[in-house]
N, C-alpha and C positions, 0 to 999 in steps of 0.2 A: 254718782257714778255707778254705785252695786244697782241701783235700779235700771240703768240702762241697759248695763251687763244681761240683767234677768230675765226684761223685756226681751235682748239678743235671746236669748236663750231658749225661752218659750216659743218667741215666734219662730226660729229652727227649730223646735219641737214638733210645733204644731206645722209645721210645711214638712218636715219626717213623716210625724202623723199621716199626715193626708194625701203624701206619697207612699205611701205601703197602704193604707186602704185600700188605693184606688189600686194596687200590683195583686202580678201572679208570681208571685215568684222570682222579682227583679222585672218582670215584665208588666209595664201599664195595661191597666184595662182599657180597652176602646171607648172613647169619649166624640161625643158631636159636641159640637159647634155652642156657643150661648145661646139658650132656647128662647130669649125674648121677654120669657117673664122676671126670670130669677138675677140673668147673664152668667149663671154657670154653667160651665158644660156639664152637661147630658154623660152621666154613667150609661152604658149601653154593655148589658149583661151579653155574654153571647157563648153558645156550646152547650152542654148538659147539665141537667142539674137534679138530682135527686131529690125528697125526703121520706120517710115514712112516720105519715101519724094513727095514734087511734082516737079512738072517740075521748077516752083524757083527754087527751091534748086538745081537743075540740073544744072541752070544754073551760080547761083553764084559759084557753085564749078569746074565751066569753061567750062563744055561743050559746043559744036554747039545750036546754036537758032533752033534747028530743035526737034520738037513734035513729041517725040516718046513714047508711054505708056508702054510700054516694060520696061523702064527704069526707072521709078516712081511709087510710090503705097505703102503698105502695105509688106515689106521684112520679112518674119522669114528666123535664120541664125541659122544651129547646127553646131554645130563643136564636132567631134567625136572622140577622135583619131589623126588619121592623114587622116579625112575626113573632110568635107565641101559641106552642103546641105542647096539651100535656095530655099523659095518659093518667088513668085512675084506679088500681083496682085491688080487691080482697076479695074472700071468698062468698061476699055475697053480690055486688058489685063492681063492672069494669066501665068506664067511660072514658068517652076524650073528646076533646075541644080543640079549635084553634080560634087564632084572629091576629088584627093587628094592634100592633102597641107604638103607643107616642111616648116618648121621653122628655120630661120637661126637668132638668137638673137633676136631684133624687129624686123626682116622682115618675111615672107612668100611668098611661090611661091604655085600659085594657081594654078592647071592642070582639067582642064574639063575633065571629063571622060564622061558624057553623059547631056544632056539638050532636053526639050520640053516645048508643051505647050496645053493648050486647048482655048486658046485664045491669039492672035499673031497676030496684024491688018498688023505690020508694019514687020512681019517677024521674030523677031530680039530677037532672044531665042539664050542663047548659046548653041556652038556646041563641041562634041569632041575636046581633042588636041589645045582649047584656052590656053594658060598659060598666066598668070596674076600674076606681084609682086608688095607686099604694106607693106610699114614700118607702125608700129603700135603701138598704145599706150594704153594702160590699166591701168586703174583706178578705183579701186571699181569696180561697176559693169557696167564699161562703157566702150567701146572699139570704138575707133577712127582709122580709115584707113588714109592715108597718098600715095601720089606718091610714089612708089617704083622708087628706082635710073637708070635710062636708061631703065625703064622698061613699061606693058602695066600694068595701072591701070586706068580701066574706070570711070569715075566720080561716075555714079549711084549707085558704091558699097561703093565708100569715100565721099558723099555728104551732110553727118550728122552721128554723132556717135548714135554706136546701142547700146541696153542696155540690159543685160541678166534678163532676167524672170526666169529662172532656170539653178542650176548649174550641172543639171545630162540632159545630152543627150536625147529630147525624139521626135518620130516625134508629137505628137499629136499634137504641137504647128503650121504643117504646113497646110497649105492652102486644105481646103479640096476639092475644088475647080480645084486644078492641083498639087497634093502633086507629088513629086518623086517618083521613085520604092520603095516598101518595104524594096528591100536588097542594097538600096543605100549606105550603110556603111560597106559592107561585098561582094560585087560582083566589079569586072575588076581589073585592073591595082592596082597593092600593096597590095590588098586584104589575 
């Protein structure tokens, strides 16, 4: 009988647990539908999200011992939808990207639909037609990128969890510096 109590116990643990993951605050985070592969819904980050890394951080999260500023700085991250637009920048590099993203339970697949820059020492701005997958975790208001399985996930977008400043989509939060196109959430591919 204590084991079944405990069983009780754990499994309302673990359904606490996985209610307050997925919450902002007493509020649920947006979920789709069962994606097909997994049958669990789809976490669907959405609003703003911050972090700032340096090249440490670049590096404890495994990348090459190679100095690239391209890759570290000051990130804003929107997630729109089923878009994805971040800015980039420190004082030796500013860039930004967008594209679309699919949701497949924790994971996503990231598709670069277009990237530039106004400051690029080393080049290294994404381009069209990258696709990028990252398992992910959401917590309050904190979202943690992860290796996606046999997949490309660059370090400098998993190197520290980002934390949303707002939960409504907006660009003002990006870099004024080298912001995206205006219609980056409403122009190419899915749109």
């Amino acid at each position: 009988m204590t084991a079944i109590r405990t069983t009780g116990v754990l499994v309302t643990g673990l359904m606490l647990l996985a209610s307050v993951g997925c919450s902002d605050e007493g509020k649920r985070q947006a979920a789709g539908k069962p994606d097909g592969r997994s049958g669990v819904p789809s976490v669907r980050p959405s609003g703003v999200y911050t972090v700032t890394t340096t090249h440490a951080d670049l590096l404890k999260a495994g990348a090459p011992d190679e100095d690239v500023p391209e890759n570290y700085g000051k990130w804003v991250y929107v997630f729109k939808g089923d878009r994805l637009a971040f800015t980039q920048e420190n004082q030796y590099a500013c860039t930004w990207a967008y594209g679309e993203v699919r949701f497949h339970g924790r994971e996503f697949d990231w598709e670069i639909l277009d990237g530039g820059f106004t400051k690029a020492p080393r080049n290294a701005y994404n381009k069209p037609g990258e696709l990028f997958t990252f398992t992910m975790s959401a917590y309050r208001d904190t979202l943690t990128l992860y290796r996606g399985k046999n997949a490309v996930s660059p370090e400098n977008f998993r190197a520290k969890p980002m934390h949303r400043i707002s939960a409504t989509p907006s660009d003002k939060y990006f870099s004024r510096n080298c912001p995206p196109p205006k219609d980056w959430a409403t122009t190419g591919k899915g749109a």
